[in-house]
N, C-alpha and C positions, 0 to 999 in steps of 0.2 A: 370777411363780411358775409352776412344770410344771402344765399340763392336766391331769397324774393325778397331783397331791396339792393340795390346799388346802386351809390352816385358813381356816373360814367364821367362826368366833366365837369370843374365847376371854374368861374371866370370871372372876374371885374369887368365890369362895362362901363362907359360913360353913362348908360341906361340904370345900371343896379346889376347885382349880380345877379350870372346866368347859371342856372343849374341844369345838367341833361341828369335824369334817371331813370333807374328801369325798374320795377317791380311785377312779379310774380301776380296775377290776378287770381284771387284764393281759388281754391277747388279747381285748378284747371292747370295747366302745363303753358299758357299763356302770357308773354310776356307784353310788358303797359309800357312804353314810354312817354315819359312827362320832358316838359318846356318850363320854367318857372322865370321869371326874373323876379329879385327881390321874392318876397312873398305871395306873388299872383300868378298861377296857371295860365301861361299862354299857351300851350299844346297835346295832347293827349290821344296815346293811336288808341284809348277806350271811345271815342268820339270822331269818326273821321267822316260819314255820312254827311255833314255838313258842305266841308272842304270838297269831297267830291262830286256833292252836288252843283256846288259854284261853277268847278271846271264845268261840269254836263250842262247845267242850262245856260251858262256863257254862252258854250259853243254852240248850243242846240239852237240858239237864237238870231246865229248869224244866217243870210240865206241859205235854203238847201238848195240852192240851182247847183248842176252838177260843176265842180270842180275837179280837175286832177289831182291823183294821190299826192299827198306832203304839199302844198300850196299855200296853206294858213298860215301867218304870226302872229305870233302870240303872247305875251307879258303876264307873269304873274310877279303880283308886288305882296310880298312876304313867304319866305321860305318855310317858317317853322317845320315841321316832319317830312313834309314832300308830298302829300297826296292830294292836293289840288294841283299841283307839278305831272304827279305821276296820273293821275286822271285825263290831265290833258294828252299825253303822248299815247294814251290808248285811242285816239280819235286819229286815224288814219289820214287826215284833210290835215293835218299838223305837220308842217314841213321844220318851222323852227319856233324854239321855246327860249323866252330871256326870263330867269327869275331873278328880281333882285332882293336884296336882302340888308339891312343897315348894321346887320350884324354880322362880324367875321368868323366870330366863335361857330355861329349857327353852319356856314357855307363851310368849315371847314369839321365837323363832325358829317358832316355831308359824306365829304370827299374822301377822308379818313373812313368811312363805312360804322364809324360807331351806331348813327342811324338806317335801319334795316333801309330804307327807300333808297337811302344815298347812291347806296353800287349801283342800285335800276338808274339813275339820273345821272348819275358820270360816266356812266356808260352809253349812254345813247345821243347820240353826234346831234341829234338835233336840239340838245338841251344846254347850255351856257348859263351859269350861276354867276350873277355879280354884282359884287361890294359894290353898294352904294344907297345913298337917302330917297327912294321914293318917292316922298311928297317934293322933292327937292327937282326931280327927274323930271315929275308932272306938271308941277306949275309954275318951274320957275320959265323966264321968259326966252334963254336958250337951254332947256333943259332937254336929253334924249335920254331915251333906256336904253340905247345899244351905244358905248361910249365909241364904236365903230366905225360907229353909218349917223352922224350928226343930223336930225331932221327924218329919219326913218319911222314911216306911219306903219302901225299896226294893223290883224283885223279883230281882235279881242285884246283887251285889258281885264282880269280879272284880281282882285283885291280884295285880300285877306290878312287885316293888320291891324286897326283897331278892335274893341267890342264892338262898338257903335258908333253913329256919328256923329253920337254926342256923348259918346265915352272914349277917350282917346287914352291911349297910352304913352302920347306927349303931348303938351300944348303946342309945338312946334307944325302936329298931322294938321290941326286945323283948318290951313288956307285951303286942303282939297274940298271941304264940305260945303264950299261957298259958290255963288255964282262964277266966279272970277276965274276960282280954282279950276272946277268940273269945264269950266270951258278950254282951258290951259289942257286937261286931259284929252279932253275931246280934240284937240287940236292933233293929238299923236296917234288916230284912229282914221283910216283907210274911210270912204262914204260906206254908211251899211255896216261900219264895225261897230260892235258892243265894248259897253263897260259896265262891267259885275262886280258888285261888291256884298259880302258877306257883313251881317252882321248878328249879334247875340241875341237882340230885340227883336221882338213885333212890328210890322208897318208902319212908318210913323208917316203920317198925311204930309207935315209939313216941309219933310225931306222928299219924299217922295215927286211933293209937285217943284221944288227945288230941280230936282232933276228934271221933270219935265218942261223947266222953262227955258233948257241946255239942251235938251235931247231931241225933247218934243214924244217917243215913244217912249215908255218908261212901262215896266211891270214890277210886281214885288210878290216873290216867290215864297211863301213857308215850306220851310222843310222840316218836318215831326221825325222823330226818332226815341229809340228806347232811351231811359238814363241809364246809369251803371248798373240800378238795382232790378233794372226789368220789368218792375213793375208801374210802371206811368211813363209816361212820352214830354220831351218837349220838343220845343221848334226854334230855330232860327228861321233867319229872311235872305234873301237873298235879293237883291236891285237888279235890273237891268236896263239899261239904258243904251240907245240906237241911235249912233247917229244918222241923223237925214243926209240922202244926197242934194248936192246943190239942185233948186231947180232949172229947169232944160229952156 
């Protein structure tokens, strides 16, 4: 097979099938790794400005009042390449990190190091990858992300897994988009923890104040970036949402 394409892994899922591959990015020494299920790009390390934006202004939103070093937990819901994972463990205030993932294929090209981030993430003790449904974790009525520590609140949730919130990659993700849902997450979040969510689109008003009738703080971040060809920008959004402490 050509040095600039290979498929590294390919898998049945109950989702569609998962492709890992890598390709050469012309004129450079650079190698690309894609996510695919079925026929749609879910991953791409030519694009990762996004992902590690989400991890940065999650975090950046939670109080800076001083904290001791490794003190934060922290959830991110979607694995795909690691760099909202591995974003997060650069923040020193990061004590422990759960990412879950509904896919096993995904956690285990991780762990296996086929994906470059994977070895940074298996290797570093405060990071824990684990199988399991997300939307299932957040809203359902005993749902936890640490199948652990049952009822364990976080101080960020950060989520990257649909396009949008109104573009899902199951009709299953849905119940998180709703009143019902978002409070169900909110419920797994410490007073004063965030929930960031990444999406492909523009602000959209009506989600936005969606969250703010859960949150009550809410912002909506753009983040611009080159495309592949260099020559124009687009953006993603990023949410964040705060939960209030009880009043005193």
């Amino acid at each position: 097979m050509s040095i600039f394409f290979e498929e590294l892994d390919f898998r049945p899922t109950s989702m569609g099938v998962l492709t890992l591959r890598r390709r050469r990015k012309p004129g450079t020494d650079v190698d690309v790794y894609e996510i695919k299920l079925g026929d749609e790009f879910l991953m791409s390390s030519a694009f990762t400005a996004a992902e590690i934006a989400l991890a940065d202004i999650g975090l950046s939103s939670l109080s800076q009042d001083p904290l001791p070093r490794g003190k934060l937990d922290v959830v991110v819901g979607g694995l795909g390449l690691g760099y909202t994972a591995q974003a997060v463990l650069t923040n020193q205030r990061v004590g422990s990190l759960i990412v879950v993932d509904a896919l096993h294929e995904v956690i285990e090209w991780h762990q296996a190091a086929l994906i470059p981030v994977g070895r940074e993430l298996s290797a570093d003790p405060r990071c824990r990858l684990v199988h399991g449904d997300f939307f299932t974790m957040a809203t359902s009525a005993d749902g936890s992300f640490d199948p652990a520590a049952p009822g364990r609140r976080f101080d960020a949730v950060l989520v990257d897994i649909d396009h949008a919130p109104d573009k899902l990659l199951h009709p299953s993700h849905a119940v998180l988009y709703t009143a019902a849902g978002l409070r169900r997450l909110a419920d797994h979040l410490k007073p004063g923890g965030v929930f960031a969510l990444w999406s492909n689109d523009p602000p959209e008003p009506v989600f936005q104040a969606l969250l703010g009738s859960v949150f009550g703080a809410v912002q909506a971040h753009v983040v611009s970036f080159e495309n592949l060809g260099g020559d124009d920008e687009v953006s993603n959004t990023v949410y964040v949402g705060t939960k209030q402490a009880p009043a005193a």
